[in-house]
N, C-alpha and C positions, 0 to 999 in steps of 0.2 A: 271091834270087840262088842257082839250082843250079847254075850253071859255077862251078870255081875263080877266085878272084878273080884276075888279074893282079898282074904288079910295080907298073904303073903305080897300078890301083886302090887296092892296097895303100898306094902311097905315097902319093895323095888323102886318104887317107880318115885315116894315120895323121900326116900332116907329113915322113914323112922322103923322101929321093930317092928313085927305084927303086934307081938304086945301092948306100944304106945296105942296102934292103931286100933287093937281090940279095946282099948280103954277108951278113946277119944271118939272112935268112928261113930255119930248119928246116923247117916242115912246116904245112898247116893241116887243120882238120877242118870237114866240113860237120854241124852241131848239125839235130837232129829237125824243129828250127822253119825252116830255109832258111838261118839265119845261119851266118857261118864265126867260126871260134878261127883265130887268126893265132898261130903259134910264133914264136920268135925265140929264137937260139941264147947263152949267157951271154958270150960274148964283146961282144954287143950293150952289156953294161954299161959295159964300158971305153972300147968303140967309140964312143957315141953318148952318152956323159956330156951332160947338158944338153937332149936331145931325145926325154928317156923319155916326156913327158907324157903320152900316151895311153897308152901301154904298163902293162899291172900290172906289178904286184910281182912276179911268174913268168912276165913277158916276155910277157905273152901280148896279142891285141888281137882285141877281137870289132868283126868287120862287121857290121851287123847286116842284115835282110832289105831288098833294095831294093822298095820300093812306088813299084808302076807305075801 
């Protein structure tokens, strides 16, 4: 995947709404390998208590490469 991922993708792939994610999402990075680092801003913590699962520990979430 070298387009940016969408809200919607985003929120496939992590459990949350596009919604949450349009509130929380900071920034993402595209990694060497094709995968993206998904940010998400500290307020996510309070925000989304109970819906961290995928998420690290530094709010972050890796998409990883889609195989076509």
């Amino acid at each position: 995947m070298y387009s940016r991922p969408t809200y919607k993708e985003i929120a496939e792939f992590s459990g949350l709404t596009e919604d949450e994610v349009g509130t929380y999402f900071v920034s993402c990075l595209l990694r060497p390998d094709g995968s993206w680092t998904i940010f998400f801003g500290r307020e996510a913590l309070k925000g989304l208590s109970g819906k961290l699962g995928k998420l690290s520990e530094d709010l972050t979430l890796l998409i990883p490469v889609k195989q076509s």
